[in-house]
C-alpha positions as CSV (number, residue, x, y, z in Angstrom):
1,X,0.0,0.0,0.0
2,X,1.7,3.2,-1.0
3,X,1.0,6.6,0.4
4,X,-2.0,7.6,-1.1
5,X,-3.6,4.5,-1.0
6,X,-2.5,4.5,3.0
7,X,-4.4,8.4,3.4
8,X,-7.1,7.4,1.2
9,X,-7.5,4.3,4.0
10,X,-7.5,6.8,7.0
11,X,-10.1,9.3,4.6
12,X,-12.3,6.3,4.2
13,X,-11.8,5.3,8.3
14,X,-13.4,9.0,9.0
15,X,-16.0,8.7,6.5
16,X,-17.2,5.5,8.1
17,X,-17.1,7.1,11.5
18,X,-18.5,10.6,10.7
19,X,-21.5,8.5,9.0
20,X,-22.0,6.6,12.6
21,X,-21.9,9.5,14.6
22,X,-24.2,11.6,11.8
23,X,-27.0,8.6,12.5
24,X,-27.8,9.8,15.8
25,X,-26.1,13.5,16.3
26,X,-27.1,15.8,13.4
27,X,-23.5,17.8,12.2
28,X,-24.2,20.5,10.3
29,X,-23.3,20.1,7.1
30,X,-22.1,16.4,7.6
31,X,-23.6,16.0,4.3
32,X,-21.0,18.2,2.3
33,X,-18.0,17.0,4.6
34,X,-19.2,13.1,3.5
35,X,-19.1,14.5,-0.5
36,X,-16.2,16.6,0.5
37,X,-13.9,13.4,2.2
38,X,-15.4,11.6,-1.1
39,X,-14.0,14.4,-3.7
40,X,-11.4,14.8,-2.2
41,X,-10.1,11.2,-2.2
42,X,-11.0,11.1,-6.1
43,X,-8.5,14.1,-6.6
44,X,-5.7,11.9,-4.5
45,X,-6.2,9.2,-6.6
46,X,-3.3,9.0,-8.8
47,X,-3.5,5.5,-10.8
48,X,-5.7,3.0,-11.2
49,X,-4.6,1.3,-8.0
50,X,-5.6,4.4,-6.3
51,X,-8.5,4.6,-8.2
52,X,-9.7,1.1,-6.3
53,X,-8.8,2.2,-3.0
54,X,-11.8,4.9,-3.1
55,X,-14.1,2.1,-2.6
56,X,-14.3,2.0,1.1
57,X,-15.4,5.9,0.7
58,X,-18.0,5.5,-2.1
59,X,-19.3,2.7,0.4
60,X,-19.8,5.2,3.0
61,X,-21.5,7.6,0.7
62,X,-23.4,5.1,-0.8
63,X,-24.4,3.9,2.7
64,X,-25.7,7.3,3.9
65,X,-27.5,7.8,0.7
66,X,-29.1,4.9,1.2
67,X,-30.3,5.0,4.7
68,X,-31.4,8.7,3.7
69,X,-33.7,7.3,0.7
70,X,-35.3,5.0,2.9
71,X,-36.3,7.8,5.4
72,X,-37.3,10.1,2.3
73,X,-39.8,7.2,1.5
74,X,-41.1,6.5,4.7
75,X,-41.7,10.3,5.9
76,X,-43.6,10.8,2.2
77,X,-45.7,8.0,3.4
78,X,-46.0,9.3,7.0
79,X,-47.0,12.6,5.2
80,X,-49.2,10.9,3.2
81,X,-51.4,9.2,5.8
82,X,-51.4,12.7,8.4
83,X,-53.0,14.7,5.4
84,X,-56.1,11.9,4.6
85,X,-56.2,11.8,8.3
86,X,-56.9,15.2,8.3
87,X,-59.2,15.8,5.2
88,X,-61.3,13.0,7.0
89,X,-61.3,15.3,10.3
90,X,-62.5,18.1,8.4
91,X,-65.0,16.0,6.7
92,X,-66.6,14.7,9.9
93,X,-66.1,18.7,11.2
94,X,-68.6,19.7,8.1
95,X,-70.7,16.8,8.7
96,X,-71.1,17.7,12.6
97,X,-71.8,21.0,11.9
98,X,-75.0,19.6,9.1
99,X,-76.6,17.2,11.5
100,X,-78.6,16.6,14.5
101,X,-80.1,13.4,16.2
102,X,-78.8,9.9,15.4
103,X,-76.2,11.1,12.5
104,X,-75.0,13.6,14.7
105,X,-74.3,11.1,17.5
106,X,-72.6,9.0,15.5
107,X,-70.8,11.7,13.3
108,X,-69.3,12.7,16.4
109,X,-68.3,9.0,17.7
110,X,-66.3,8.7,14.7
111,X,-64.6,11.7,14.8
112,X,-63.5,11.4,18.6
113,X,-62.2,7.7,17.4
114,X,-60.2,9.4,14.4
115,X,-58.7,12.3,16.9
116,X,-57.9,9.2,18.8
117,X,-56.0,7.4,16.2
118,X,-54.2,10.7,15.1
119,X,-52.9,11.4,18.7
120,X,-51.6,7.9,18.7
121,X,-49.6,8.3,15.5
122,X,-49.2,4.3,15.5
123,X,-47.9,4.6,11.7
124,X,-45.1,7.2,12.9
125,X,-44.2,5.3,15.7
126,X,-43.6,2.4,13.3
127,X,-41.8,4.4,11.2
128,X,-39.3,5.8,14.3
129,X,-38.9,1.8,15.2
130,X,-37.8,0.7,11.5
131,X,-35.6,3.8,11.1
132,X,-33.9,3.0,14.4
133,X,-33.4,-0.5,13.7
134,X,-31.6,0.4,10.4
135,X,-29.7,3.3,11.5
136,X,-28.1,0.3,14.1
137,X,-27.9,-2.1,10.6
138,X,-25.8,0.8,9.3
139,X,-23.5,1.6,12.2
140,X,-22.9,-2.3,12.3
141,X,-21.6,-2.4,8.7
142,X,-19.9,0.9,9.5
143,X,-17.7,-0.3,12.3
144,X,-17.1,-3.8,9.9
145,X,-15.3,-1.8,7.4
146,X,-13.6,-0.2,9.7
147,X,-12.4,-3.5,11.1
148,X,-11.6,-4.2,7.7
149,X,-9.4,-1.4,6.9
150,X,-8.4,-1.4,9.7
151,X,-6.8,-4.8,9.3
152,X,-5.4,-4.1,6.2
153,X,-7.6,-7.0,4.3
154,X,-8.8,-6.1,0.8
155,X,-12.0,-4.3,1.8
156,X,-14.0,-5.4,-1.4
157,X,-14.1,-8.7,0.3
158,X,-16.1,-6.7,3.1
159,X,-20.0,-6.9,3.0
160,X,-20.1,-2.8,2.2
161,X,-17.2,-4.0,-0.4
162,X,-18.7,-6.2,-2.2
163,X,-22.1,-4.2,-2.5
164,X,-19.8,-1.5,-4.3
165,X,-17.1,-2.8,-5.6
166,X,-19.2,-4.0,-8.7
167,X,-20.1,-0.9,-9.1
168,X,-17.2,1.6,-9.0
169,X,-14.5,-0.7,-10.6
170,X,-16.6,-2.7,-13.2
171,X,-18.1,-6.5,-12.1
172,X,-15.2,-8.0,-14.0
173,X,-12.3,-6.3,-12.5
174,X,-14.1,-6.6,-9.1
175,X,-13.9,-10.7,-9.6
176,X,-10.4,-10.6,-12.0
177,X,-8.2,-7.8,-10.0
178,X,-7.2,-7.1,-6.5
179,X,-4.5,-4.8,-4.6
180,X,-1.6,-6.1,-3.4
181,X,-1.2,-5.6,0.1
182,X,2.5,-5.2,-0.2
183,X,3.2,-2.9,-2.8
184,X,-0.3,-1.6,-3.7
185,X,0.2,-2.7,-7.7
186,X,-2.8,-4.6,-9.1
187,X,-2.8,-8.6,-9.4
188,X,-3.9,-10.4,-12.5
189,X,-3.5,-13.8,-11.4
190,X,-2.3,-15.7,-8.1
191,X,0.8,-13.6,-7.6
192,X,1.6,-10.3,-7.5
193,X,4.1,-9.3,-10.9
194,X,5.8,-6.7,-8.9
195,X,6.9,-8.6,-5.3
196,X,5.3,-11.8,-5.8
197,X,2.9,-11.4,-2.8
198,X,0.5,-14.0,-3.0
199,X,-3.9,-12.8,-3.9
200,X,-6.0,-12.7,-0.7
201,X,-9.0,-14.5,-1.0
């Protein structure tokens, strides 16, 4: 591992940690410093070798954007069910207002059930519950690839790895290539060309 390959390693450890810590303590602008760590790792990259070592930090990005789309989805949802719940209350409001007697009674039974159900928010609470349970998915495969850079073992063979890899280097050089762990060069076959390290598997 050379020494851009070696900062791009500690760039991707931060990214991984800053996304962690952004799941449950909102940083301003943790967005922008995510997309910043990720440019900025692009312009380090030198060579194609480099190149490969951005993974772990496209992982991260791809991992927030992720958890992110999932929330976008469900609070559209959330949104979704508060406004019928509302046009219904207004509904019943009119119809109060229009009847007496029997309707009225019940016209008013219904409407003190819906008030009920919208106080309760079950569907939000649902929601909060899911989102909790992935933001803990995604802190788990954060602190994994940290254990895997950390390590020093070719990171596409991580879980977060092998969801990207495929996608930033190309399916076939994802299965054909990997780095060397010695000298950072790419290896074709069983052994590396330039030190004759053997692949990782």
């Amino acid at each position: 591992m050379n020494k851009v390959q070696r900062s791009i390693n500690l760039i991707a450890i931060l990214a991984y940690v800053l996304l962690g810590v952004m799941l449950f303590v909102s940083i301003t602008y943790s967005v922008l410093i995510l997309i910043g760590l990720m440019l900025f790792t692009i312009v380090l990259a030198k060579n194609e070798e480099d190149n490969k070592a951005i993974i772990p930090v496209t992982g991260a990005v791809g991992l927030y954007f992720a958890y992110s789309a999932v929330k976008v989805v469900f609070t559209i949802f959330d949104r979704i069910i508060s406004k019928i719940q509302s046009w219904r209350l207004e509904g019943l409001e009119e119809k109060i207002k229009d009847y007496s007697g029997e309707k009225l009674e019940k016209y008013i039974k219904q409407h003190a059930k819906l008030v009920e159900r919208i106080e309760a928010d079950t569907f939000g609470e649902v929601v909060e519950v899911i989102m909790f349970i992935l933001a803990i998915g995604v802190i788990a495969l954060c602190a994994l690839s940290v254990i895997s850079l950390l390590s020093g073992k070719d990171f596409r063979n991580s879980i977060v790895g092998k969801i990207v890899s495929p996608v930033v280097v190309g399916k076939d050089a994802a299965k054909v290539n990997s780095i060397c762990p010695n000298c950072g060069k790419v290896i074709k076959g069983e052994f590396c060309a330039n030190c004759g390290t053997k692949k990782q598997n």
